[in-house]
C-alpha positions as CSV (number, residue, x, y, z in Angstrom):
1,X,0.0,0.0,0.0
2,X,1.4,3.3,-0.6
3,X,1.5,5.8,2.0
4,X,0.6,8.1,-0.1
5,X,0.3,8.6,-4.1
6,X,-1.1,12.1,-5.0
7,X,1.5,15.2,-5.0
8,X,-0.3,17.8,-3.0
9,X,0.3,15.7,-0.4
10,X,2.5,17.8,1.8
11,X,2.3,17.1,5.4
12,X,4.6,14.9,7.1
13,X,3.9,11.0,8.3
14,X,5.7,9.9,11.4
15,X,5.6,6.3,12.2
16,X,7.0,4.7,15.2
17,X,7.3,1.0,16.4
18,X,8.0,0.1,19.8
19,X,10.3,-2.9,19.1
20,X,13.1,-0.4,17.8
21,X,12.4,3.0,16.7
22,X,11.0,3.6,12.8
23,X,10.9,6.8,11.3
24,X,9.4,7.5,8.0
25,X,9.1,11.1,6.8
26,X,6.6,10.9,3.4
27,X,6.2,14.2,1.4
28,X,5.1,13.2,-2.3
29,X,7.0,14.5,-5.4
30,X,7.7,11.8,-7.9
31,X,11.3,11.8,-9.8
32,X,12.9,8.8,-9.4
33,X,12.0,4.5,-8.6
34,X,13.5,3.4,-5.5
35,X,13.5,-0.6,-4.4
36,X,15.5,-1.1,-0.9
37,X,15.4,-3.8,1.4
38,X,17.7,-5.1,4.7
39,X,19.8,-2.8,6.4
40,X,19.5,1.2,5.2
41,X,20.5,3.4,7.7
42,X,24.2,3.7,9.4
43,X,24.5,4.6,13.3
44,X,27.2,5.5,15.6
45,X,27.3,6.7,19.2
46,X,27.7,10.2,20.0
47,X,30.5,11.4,22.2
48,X,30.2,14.8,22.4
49,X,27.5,18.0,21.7
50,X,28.5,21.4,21.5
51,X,27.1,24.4,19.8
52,X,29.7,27.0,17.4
53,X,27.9,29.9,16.3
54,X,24.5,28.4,14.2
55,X,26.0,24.9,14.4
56,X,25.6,21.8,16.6
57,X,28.9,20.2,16.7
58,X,28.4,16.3,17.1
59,X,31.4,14.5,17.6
60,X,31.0,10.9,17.4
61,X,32.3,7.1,17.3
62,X,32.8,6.8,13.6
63,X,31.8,9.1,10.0
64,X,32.3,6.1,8.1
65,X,29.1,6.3,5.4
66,X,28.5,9.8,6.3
67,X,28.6,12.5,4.3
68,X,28.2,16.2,3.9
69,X,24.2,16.7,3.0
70,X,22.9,13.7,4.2
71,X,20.2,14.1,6.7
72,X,20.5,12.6,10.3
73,X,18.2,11.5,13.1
74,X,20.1,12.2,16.8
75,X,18.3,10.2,19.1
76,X,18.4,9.2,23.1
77,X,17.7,6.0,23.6
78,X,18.6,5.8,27.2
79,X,18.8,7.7,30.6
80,X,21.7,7.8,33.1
81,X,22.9,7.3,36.8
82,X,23.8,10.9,38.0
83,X,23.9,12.7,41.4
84,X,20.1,12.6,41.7
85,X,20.0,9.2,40.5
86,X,18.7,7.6,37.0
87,X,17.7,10.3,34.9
88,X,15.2,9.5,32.4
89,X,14.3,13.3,31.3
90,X,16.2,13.1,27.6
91,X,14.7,9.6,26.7
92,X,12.9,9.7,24.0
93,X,14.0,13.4,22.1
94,X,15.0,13.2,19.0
95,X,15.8,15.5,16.0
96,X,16.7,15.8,12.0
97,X,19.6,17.5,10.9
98,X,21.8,18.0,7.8
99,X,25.1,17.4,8.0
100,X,27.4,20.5,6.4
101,X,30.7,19.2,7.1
102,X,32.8,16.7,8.6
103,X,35.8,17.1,10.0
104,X,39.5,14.9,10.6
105,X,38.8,14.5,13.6
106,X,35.3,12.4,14.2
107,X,33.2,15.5,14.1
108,X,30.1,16.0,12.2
109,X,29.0,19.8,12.3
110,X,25.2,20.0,11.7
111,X,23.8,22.8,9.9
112,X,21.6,24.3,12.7
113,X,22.0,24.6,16.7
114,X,20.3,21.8,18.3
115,X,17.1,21.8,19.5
116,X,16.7,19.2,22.2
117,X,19.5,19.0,25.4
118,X,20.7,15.5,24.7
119,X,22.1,13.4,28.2
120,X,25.6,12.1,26.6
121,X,25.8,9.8,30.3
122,X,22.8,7.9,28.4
123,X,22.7,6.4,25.2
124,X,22.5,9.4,22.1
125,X,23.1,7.7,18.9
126,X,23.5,9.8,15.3
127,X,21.5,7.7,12.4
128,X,21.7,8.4,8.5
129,X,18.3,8.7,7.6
130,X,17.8,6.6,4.3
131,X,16.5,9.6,2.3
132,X,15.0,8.7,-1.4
133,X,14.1,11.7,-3.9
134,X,11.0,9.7,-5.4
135,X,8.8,6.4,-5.2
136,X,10.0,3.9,-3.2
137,X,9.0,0.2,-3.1
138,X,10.2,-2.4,-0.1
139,X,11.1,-5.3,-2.1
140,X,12.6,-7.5,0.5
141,X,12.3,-7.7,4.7
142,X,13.4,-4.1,5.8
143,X,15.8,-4.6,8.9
144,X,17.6,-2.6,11.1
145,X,21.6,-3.1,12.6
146,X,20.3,-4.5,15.8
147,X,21.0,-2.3,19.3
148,X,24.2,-3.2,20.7
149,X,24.1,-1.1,24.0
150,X,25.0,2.3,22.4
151,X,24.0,2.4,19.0
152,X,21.5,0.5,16.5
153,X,17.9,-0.7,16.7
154,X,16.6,2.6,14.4
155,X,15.1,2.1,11.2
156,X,14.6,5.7,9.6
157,X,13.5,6.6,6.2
158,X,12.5,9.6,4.1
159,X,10.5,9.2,1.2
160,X,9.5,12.0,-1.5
161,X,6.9,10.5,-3.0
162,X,5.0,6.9,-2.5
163,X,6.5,4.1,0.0
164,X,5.1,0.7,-1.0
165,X,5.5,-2.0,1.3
166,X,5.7,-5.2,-1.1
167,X,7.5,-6.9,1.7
168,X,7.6,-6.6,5.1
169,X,9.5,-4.2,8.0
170,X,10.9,-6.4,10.5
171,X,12.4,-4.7,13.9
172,X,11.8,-7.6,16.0
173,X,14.3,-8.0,19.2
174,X,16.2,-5.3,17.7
175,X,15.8,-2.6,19.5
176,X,16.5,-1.1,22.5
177,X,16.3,-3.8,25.6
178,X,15.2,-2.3,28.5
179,X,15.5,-2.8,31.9
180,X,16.3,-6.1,33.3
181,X,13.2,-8.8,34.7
182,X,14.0,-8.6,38.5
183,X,11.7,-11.0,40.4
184,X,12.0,-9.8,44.0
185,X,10.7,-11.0,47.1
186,X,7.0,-8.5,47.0
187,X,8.4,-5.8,49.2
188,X,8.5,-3.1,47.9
189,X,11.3,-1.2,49.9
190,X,13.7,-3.3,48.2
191,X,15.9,-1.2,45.1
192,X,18.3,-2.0,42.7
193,X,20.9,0.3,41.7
194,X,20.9,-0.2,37.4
């Protein structure tokens, strides 16, 4: 089914699934044919946020597959352990940016502050965004690099013009584990420190 199929259509679709995070971003202008399928999007941990001027300065793990113009998705998946305890406040925000440059070393300067104040003691990952100028069809299982306690488990896409699913999306057990089952004894004075 395509998400959408008629031009004028201008707003834009946000999609999420709870097994790992999905993104698409659907605004219809048709110019090109598109057939993907398995892994699309690249991730890396970020290490550092810091804002120059009217850019965000996102130094991170690895560039490897990024490249100036490309659009990213910075994202907390996690909280953190800090003086007050485990923070949960940043889980959850997320943003788009476009990269303007990179630099030697590790840094990806966006082209616009961010938005969001990102926890860097939690989990804040940096995703390509699998961005396609045209229709695209899903030809095969759509997957994502599964979560592997700092990065991974987000499958993103942006689509300008119709997504047809002729296969399916498959995020299953990639994502983002949670907590840990703790089976304690029913009082419930007793904590765990994460």
């Amino acid at each position: 089914l395509p998400i959408c199929s008629a031009p004028s259509f201008r707003k834009l679709l946000l999609v999420v699934f709870s097994a790992a995070a999905l993104l698409v971003i659907a605004r219809c202008t048709v110019h090109a044919q598109y057939s993907i399928s398995g892994v699309v999007n690249i991730s890396t941990p970020v290490l550092s946020l810091r804002t120059e001027g009217c850019a965000a300065m996102v130094g991170v793990e690895d560039t490897v597959g990024f490249s100036s113009g490309d659009r990213v998705l910075i994202f907390q998946a996690s909280g953190c352990s800090d003086s007050a305890g485990y923070d949960v406040d940043a889980v959850g925000l997320w943003e788009i940016g476009v990269i303007s440059t990179i630099t030697a070393n590790n840094t990806i300067v966006l082209d616009h502050p961010l938005l969001h104040a990102y926890k860097l003691c939690g989990a804040v990952q940096l995703v390509r965004v699998a961005s396609f100028n045209g229709n695209v069809r899903v030809q095969d299982t759509l997957r994502v690099a599964p979560w592997n306690g700092r990065s991974g488990g987000v499958l993103c896409l942006q689509v300008k013009g119709s997504l047809q699913l002729d296969a399916p999306i498959d995020v299953r057990g990639a994502g983002f584990a949670g907590g840990a089952l703790w089976n304690g004894s029913g009082q419930c004075s007793t904590t765990i420190a994460n």
